[in-house]
DSSP file (Angstrom, degrees, kcal/mol; ACC not computed):
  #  RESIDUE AA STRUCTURE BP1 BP2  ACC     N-H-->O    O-->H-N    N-H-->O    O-->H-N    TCO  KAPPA ALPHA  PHI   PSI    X-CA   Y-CA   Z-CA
    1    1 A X              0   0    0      0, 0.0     2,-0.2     0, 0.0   132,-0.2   0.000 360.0 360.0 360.0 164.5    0.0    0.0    0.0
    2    2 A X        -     0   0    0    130,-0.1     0, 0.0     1,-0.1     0, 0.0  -0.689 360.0-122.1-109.8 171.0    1.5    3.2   -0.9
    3    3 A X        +     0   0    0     -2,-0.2   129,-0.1     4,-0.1     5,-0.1   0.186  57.9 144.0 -89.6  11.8    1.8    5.9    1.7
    4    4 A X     >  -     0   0    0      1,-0.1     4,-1.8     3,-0.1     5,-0.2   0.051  67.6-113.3 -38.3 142.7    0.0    8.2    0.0
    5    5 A X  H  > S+     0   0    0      2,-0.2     4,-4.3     3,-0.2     5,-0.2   0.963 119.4  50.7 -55.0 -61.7   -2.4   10.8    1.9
    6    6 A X  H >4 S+     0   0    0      1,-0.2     3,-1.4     2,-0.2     2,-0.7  -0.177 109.2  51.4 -52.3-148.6   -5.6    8.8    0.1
    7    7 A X  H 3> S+     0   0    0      1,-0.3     4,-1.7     2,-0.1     5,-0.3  -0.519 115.1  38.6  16.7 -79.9   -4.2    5.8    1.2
    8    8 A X  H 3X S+     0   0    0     -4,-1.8     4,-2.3    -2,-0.7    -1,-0.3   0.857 114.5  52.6 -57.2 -47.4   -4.1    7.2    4.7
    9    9 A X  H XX S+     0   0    0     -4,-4.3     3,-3.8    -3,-1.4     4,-1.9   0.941 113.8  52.5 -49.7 -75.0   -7.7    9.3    4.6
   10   10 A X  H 3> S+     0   0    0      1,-0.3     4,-1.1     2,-0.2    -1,-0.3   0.766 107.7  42.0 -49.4 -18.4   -9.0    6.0    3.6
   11   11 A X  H 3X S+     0   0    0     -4,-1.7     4,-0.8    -3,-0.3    -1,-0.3   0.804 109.7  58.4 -91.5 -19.0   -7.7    3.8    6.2
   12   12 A X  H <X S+     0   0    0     -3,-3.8     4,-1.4    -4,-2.3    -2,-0.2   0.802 105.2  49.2 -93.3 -25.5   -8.5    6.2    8.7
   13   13 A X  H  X S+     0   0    0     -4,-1.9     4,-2.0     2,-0.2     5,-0.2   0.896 112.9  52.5 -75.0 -37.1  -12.8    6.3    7.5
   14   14 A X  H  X S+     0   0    0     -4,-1.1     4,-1.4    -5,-0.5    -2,-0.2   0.973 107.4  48.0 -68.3 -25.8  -12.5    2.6    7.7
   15   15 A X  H >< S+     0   0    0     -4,-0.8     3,-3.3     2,-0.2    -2,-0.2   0.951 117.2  41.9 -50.5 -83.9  -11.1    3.1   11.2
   16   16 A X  H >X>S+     0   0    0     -4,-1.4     3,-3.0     1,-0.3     4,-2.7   0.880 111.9  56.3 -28.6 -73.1  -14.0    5.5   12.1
   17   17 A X  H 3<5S+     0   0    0     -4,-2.0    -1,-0.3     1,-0.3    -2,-0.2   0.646 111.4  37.2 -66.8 -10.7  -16.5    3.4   10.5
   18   18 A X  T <<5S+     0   0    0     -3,-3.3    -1,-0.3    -4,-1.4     4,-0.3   0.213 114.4  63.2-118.0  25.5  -15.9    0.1   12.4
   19   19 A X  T <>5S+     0   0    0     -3,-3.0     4,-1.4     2,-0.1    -2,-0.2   0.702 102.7  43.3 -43.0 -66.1  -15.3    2.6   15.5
   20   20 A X  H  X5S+     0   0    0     -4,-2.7     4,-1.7     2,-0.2     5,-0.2   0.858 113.7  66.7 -77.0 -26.0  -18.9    3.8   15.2
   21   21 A X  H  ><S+     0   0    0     -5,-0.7     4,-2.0     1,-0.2   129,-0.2   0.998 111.9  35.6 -20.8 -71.3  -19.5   -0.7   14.7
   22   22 A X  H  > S+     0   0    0     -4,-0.3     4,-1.5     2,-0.2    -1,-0.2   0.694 106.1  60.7 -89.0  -4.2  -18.6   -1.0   17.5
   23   23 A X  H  X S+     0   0    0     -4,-1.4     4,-1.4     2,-0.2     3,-0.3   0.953 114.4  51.1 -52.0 -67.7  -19.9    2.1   19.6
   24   24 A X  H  < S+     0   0    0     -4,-1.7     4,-0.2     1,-0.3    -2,-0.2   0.609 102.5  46.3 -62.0 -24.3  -22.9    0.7   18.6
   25   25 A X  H >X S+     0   0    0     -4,-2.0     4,-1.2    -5,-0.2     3,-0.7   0.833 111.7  56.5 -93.4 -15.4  -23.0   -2.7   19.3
   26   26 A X  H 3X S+     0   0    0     -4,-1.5     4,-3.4    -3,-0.3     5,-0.4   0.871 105.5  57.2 -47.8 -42.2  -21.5   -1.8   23.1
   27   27 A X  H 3< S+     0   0    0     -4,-1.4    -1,-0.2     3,-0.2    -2,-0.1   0.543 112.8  30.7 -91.3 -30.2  -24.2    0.2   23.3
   28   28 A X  H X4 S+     0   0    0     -3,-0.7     3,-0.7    -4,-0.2    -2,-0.2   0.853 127.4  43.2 -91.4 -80.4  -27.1   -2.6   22.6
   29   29 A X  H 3X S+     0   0    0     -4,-1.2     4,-7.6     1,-0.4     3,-0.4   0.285 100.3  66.7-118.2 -34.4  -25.1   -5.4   24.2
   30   30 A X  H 3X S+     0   0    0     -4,-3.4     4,-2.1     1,-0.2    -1,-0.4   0.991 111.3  37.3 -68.3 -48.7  -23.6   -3.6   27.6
   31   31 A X  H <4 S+     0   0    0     -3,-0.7     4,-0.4    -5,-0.4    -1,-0.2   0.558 112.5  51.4 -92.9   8.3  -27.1   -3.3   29.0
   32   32 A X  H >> S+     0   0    0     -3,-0.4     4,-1.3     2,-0.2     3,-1.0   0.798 111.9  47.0 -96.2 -27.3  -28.4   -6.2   27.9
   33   33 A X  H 3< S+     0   0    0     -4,-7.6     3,-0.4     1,-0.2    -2,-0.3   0.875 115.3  52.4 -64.9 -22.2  -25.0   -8.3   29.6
   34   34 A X  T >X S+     0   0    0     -4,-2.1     4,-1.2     1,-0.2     3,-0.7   0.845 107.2  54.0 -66.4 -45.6  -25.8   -5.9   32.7
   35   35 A X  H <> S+     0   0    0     -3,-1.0     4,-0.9    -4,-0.4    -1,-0.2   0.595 115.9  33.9 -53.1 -42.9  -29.6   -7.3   32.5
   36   36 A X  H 3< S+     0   0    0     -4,-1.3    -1,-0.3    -3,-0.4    63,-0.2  -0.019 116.2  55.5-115.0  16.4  -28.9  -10.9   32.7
   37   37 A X  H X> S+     0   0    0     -3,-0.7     4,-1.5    -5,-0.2     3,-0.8   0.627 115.7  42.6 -90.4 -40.8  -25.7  -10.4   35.1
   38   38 A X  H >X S+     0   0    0     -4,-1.2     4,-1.9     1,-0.3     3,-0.6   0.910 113.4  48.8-123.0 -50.4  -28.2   -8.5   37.5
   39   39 A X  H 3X S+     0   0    0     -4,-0.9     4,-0.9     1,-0.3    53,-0.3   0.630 107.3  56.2 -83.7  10.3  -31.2  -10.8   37.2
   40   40 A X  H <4 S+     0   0    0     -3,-0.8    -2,-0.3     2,-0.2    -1,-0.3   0.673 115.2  38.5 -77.6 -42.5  -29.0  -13.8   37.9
   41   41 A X  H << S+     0   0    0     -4,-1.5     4,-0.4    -3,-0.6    -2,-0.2   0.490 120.2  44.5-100.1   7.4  -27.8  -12.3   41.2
   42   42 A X  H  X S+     0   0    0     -4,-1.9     4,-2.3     1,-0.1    -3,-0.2   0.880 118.3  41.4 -96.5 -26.3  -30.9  -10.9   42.2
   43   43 A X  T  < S+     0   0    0     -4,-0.9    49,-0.5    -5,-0.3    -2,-0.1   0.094 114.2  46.8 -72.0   3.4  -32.8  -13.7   41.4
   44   44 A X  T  > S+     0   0    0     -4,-0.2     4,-2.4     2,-0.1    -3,-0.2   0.726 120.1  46.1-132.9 -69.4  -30.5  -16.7   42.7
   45   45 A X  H  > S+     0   0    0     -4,-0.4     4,-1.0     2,-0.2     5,-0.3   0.833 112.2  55.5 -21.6 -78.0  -30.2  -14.0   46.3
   46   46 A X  H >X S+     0   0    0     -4,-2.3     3,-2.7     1,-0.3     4,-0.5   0.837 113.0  42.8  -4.4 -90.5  -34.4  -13.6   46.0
   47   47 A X  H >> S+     0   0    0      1,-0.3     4,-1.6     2,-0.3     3,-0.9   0.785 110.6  50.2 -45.5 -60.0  -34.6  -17.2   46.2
   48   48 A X  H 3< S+     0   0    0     -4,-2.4    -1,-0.3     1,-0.2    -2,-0.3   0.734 109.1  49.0 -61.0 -16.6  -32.4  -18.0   48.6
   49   49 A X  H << S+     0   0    0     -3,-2.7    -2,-0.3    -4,-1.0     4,-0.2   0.065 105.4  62.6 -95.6   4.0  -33.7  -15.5   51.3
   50   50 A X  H XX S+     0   0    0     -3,-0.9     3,-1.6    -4,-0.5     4,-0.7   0.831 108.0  39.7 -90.0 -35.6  -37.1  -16.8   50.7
   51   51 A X  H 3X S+     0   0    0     -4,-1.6     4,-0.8     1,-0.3    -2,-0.1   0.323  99.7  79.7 -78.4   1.3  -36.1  -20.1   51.8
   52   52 A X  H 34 S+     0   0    0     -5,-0.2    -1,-0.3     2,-0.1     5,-0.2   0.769  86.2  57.7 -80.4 -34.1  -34.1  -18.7   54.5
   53   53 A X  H X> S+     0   0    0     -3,-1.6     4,-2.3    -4,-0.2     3,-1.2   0.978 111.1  38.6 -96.0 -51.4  -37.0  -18.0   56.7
   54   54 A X  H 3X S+     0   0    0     -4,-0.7     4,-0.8     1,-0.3    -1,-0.2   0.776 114.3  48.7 -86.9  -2.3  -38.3  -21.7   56.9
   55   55 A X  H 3< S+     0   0    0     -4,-0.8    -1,-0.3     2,-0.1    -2,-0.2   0.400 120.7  35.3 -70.9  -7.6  -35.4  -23.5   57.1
   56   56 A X  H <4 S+     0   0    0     -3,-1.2    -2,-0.2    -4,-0.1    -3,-0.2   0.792 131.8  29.0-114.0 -46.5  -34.0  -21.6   59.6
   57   57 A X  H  < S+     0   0    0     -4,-2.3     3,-0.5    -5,-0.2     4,-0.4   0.572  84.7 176.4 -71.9 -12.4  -37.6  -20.7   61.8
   58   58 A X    >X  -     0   0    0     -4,-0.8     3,-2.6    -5,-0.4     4,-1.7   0.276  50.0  -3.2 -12.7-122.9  -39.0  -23.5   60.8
   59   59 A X  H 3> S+     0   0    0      1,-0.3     4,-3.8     2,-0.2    -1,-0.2   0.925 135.0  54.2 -26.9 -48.7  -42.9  -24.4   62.3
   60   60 A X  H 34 S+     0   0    0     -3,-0.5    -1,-0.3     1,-0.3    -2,-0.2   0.641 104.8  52.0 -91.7   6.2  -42.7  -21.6   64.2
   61   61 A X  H X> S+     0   0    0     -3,-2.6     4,-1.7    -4,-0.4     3,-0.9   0.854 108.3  51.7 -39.2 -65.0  -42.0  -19.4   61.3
   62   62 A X  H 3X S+     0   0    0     -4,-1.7     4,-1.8     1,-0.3    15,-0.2   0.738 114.8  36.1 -64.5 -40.4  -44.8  -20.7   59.4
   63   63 A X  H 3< S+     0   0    0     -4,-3.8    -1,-0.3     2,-0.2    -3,-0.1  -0.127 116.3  58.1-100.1  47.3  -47.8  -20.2   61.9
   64   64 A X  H X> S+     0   0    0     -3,-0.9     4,-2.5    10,-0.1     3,-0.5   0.214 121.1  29.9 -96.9 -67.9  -45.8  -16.7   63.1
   65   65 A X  H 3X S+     0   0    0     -4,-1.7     4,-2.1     1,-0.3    -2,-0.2   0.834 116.1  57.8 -46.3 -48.9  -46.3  -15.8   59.3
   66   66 A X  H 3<>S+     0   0    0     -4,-1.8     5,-4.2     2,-0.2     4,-0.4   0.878 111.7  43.7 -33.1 -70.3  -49.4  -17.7   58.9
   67   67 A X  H <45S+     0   0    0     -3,-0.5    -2,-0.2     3,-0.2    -1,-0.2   0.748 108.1  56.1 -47.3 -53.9  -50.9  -15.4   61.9
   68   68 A X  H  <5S+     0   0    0     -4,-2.5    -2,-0.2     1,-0.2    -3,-0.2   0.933 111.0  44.1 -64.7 -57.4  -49.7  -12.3   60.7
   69   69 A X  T  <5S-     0   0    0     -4,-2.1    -2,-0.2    -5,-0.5    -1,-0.2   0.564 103.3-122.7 -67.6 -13.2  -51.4  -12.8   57.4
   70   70 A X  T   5 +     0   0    0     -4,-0.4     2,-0.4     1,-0.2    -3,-0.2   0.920  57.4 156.7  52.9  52.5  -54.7  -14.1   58.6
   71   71 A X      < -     0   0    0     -5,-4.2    -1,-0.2    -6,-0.1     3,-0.1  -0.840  45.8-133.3-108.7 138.3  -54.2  -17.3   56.5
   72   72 A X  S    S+     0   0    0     -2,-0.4     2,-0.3     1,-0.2    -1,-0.1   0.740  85.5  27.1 -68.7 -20.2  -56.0  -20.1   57.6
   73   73 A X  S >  S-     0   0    0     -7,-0.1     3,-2.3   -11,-0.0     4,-0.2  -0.948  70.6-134.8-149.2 117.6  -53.1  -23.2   57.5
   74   74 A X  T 3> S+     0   0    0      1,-0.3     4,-1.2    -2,-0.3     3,-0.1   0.335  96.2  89.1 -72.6 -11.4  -49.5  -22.1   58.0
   75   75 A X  H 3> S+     0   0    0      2,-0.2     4,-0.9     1,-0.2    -1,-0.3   0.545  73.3  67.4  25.7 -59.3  -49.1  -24.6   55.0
   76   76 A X  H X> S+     0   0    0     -3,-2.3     4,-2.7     1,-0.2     3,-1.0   0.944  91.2  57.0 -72.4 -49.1  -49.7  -21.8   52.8
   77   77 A X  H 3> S+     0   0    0      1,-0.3     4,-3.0     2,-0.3     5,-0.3   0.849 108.4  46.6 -51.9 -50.7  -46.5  -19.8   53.4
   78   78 A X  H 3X S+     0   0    0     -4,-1.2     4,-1.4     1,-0.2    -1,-0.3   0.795 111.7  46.9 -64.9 -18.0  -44.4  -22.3   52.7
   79   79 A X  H <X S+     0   0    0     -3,-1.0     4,-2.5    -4,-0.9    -2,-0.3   0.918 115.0  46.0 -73.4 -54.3  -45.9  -23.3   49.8
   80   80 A X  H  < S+     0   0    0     -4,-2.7    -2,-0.2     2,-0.2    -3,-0.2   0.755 112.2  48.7 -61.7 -30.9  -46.1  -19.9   48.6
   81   81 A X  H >X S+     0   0    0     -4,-3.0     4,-1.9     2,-0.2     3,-0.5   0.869 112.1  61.0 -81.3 -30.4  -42.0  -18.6   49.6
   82   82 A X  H 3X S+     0   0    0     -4,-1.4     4,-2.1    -5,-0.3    -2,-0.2   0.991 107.4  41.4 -56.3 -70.4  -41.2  -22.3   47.6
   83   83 A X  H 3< S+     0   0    0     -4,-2.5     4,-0.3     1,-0.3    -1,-0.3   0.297 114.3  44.4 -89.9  30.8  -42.6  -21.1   44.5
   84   84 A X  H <> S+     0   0    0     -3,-0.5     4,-1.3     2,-0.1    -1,-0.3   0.365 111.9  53.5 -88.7 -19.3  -41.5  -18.0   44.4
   85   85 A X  H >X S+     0   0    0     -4,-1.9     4,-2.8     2,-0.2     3,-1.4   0.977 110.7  55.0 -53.7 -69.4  -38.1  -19.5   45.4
   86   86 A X  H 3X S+     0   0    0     -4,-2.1     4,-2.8     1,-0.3    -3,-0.2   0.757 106.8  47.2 -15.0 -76.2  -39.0  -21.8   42.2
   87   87 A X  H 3> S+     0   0    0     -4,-0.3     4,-1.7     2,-0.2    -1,-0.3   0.807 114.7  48.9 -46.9 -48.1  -39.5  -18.7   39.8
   88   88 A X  H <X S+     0   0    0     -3,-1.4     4,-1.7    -4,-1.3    -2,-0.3   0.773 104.1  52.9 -52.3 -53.0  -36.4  -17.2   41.0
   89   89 A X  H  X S+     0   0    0     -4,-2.8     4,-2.4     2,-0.2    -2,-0.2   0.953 111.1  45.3 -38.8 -73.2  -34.4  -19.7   40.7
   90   90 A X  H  X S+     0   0    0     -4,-2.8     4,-2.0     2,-0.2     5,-0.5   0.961 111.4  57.8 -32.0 -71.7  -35.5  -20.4   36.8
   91   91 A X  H >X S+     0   0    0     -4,-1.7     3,-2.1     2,-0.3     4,-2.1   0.790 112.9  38.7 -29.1 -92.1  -35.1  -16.6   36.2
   92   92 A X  H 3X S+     0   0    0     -4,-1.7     4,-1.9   -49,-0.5     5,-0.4   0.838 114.1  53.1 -63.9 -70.6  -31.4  -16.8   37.4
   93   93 A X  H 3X S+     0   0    0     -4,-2.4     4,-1.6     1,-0.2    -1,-0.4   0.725 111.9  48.2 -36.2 -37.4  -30.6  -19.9   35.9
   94   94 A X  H <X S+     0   0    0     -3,-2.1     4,-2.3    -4,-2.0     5,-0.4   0.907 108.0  43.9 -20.6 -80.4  -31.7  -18.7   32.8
   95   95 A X  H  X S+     0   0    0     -4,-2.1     4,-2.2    -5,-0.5     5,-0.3   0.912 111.6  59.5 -69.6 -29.9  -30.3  -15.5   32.2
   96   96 A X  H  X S+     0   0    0     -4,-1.9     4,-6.1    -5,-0.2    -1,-0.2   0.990 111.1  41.2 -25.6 -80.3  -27.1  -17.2   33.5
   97   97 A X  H  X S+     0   0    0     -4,-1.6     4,-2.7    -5,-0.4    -2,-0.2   0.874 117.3  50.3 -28.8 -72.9  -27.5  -19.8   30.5
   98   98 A X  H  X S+     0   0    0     -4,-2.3     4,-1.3     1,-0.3     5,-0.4   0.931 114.8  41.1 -80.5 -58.4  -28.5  -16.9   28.2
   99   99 A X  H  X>S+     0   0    0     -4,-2.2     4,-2.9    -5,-0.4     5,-1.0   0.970 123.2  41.6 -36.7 -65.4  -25.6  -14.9   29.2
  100  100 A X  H  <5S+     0   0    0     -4,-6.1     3,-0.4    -5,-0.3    -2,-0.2   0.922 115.2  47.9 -37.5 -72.0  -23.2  -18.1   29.1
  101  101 A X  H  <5S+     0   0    0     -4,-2.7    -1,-0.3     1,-0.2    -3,-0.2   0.848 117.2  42.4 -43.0 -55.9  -24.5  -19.7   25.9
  102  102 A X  H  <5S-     0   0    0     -4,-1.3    -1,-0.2    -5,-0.2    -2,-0.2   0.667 101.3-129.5 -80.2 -29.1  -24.4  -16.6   24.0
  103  103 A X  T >X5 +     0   0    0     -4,-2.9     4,-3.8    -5,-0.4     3,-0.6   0.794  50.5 154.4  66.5  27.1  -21.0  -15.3   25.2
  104  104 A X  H 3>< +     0   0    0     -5,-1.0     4,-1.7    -6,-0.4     5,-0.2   0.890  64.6  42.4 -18.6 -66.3  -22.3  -12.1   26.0
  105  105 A X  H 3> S+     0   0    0      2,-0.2     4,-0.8     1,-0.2    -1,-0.2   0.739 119.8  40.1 -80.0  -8.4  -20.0  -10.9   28.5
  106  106 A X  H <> S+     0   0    0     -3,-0.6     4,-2.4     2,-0.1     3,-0.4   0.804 118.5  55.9 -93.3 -26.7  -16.5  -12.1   26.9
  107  107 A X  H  < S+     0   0    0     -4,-3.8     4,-0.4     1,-0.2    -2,-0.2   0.877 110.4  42.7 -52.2 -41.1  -18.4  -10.7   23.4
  108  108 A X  H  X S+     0   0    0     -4,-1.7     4,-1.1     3,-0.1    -1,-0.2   0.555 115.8  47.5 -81.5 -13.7  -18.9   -7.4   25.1
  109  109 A X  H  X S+     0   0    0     -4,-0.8     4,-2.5    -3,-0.4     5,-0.3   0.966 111.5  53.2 -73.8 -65.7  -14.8   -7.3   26.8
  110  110 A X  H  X S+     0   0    0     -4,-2.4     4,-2.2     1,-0.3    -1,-0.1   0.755 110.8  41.6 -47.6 -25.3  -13.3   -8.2   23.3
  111  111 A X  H  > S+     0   0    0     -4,-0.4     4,-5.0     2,-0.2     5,-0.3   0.877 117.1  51.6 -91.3 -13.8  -15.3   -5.1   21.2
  112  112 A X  H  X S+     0   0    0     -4,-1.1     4,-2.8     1,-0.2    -2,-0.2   0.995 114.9  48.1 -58.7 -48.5  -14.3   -2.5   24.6
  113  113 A X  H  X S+     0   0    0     -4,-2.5     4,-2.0     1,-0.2    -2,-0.2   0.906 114.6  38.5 -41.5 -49.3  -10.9   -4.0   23.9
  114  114 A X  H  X S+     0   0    0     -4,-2.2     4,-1.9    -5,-0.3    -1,-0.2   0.832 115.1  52.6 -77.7 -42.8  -10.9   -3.4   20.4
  115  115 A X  H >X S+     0   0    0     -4,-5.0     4,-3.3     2,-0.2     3,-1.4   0.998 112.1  47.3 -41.6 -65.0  -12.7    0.1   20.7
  116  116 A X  H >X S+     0   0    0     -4,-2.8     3,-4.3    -5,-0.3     4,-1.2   0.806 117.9  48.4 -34.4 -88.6   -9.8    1.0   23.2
  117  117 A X  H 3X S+     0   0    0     -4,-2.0     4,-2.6     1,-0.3    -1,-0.3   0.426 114.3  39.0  14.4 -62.9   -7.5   -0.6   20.2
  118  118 A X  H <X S+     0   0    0     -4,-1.9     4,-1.2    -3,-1.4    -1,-0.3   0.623 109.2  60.7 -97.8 -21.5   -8.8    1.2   17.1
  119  119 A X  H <X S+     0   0    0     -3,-4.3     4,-2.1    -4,-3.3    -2,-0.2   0.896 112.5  42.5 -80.6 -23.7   -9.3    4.7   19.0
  120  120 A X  H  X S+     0   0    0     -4,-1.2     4,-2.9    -5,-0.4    -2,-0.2   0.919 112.3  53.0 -72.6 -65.1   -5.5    4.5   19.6
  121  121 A X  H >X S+     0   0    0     -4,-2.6     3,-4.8     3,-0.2     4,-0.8   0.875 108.6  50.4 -13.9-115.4   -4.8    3.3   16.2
  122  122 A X  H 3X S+     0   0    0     -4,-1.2     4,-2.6     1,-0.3    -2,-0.2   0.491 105.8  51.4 -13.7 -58.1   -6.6    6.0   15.0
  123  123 A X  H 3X S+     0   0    0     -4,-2.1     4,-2.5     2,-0.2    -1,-0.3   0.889 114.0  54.6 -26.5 -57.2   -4.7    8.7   17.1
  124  124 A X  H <X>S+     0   0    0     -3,-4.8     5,-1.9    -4,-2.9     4,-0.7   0.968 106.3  41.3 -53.8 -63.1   -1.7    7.1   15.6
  125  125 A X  H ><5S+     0   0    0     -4,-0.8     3,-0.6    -5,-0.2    -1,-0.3   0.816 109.9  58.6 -77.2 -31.4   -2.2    7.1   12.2
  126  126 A X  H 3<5S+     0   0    0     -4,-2.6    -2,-0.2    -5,-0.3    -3,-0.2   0.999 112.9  44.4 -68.4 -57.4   -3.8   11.1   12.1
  127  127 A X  H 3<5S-     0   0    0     -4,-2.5    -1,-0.2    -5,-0.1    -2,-0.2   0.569 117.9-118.7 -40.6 -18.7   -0.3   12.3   13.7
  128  128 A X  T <<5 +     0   0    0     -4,-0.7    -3,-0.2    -3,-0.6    -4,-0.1   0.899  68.8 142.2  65.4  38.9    1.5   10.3   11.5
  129  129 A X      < +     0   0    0     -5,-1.9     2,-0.3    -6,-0.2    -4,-0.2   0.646  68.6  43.8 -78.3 -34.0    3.1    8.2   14.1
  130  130 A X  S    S-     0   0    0     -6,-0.7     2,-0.1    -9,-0.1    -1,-0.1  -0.947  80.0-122.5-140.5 164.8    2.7    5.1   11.7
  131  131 A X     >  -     0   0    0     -2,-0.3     4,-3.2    -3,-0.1    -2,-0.1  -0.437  40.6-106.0-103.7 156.7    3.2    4.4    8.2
  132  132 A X  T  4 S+     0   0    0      2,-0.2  -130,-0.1     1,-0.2    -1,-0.1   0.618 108.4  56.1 -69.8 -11.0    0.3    3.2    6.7
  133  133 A X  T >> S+     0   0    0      2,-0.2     3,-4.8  -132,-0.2     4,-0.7   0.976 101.7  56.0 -67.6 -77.4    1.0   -0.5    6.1
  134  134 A X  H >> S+     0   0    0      1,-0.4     4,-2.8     2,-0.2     3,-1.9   0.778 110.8  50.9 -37.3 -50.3    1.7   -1.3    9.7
  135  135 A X  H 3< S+     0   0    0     -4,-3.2    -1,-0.4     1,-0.2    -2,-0.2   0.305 104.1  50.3-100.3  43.4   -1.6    0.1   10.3
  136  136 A X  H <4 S+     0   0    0     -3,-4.8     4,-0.4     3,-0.1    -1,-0.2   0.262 111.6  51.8 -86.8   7.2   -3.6   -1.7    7.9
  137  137 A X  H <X S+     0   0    0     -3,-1.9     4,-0.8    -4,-0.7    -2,-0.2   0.797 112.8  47.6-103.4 -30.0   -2.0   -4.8    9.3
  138  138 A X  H  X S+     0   0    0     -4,-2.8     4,-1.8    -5,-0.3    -3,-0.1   0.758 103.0  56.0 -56.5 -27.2   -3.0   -3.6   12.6
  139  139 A X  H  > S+     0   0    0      1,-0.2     4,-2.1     2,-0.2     5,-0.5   0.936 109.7  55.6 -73.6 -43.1   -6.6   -2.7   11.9
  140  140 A X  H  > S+     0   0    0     -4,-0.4     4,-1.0     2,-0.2    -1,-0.2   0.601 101.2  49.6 -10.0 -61.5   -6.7   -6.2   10.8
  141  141 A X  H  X S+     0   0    0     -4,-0.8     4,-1.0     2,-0.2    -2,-0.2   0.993 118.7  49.5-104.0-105.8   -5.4   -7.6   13.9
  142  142 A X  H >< S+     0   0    0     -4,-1.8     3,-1.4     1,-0.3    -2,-0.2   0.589 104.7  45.0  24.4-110.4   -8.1   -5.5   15.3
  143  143 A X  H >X S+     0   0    0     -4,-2.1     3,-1.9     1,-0.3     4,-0.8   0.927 105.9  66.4 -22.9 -73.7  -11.2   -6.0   13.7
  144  144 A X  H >< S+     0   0    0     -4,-1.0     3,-1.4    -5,-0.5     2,-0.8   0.806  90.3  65.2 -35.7 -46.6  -10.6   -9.9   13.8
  145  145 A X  T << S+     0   0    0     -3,-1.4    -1,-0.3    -4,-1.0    -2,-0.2   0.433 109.5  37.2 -61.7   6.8  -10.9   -9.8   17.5
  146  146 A X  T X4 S+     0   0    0     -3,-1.9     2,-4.2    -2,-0.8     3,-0.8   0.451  71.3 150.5-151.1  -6.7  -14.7   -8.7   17.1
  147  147 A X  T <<  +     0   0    0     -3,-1.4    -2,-0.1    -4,-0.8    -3,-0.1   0.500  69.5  61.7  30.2 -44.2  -16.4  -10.6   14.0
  148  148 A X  T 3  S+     0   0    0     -2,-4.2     2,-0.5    -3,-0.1    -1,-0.3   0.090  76.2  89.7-123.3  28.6  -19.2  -10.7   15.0
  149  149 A X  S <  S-     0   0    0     -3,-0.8     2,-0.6    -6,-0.1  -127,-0.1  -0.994  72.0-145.9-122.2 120.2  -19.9   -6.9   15.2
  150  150 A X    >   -     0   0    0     -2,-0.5     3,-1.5  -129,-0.2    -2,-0.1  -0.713   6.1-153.9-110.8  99.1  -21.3   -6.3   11.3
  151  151 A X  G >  S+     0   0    0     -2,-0.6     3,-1.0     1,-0.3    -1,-0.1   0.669  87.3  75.2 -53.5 -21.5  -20.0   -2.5   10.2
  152  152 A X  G 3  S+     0   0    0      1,-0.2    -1,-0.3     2,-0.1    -2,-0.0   0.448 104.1  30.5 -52.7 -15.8  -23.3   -2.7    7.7
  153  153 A X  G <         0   0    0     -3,-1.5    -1,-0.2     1,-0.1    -2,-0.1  -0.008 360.0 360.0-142.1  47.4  -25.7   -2.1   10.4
  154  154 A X    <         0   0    0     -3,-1.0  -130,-0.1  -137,-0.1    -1,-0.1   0.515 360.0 360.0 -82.2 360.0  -23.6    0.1   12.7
């Protein structure tokens, strides 16, 4: 590649343009890995502090609670803190899975890395700190690390 000023303009809009890639997919992706990190620990915490009070009070837990509520059979409470333990449980196991399976959270490290990466790049190459080959072999090196963030629908 020649060192030409086009050369350079042009490597530097590709820069920019799988910059704003990746802007954009941080920007869907951080809040959804935040969303399924958060209802995995509230929802596995939930569950366990429902289940806290009759295993640990046991009977006299149940008709305290029972009593309080004006429920006829102390029965009920447990029944009731079990499946919402139950629901909570799923919830967090889920969104765990859906995090896991999906590879949210290493999917969302690799494009901050790669932002971080390319913004530096970029810096580089407007100052003229590097010749223009080195960084197209670096945007390269770059970009590969994120794949699966599609500069057509940034």
């Amino acid at each position: 590649m020649s060192e030409s000023p086009d050369a350079r303009q042009k490597l530097s809009a590709r820069i920019d343009e799988k910059q704003r890639a990746v802007r954009a997919y941080l920007a869907r992706e951080r809040p959804r890995r935040n969303r399924l990190s958060n209802v995995s620990i509230v929802g596995s915490g939930l569950a366990a502090a429902l289940t806290a009070g009759p295993a640990v009070g046991g009977t006299g837990f149940t008709h305290a609670t029972a009593s309080l509520l004006s429920l006829s059979e102390d029965s009920i409470v447990w029944r009731v803190l079990c499946l919402l333990a139950v629901i909570l449980s799923v919830a967090a196991a889920l969104s765990t899975n859906f995090a896991t399976s999906r590879s949210v959270a290493d999917r969302v490290s690799a494009a901050e890395t790669c932002s971080a990466q390319l913004e530096s790049l970029a810096v580089s190459l407007d100052i003229g700190h590097i010749d223009v080959d080195e960084a197209v072999k670096l945007y390269q090196q770059y970009a590969g690390q994120v794949p699966f963030v599609d500069t057509a629908h940034a």
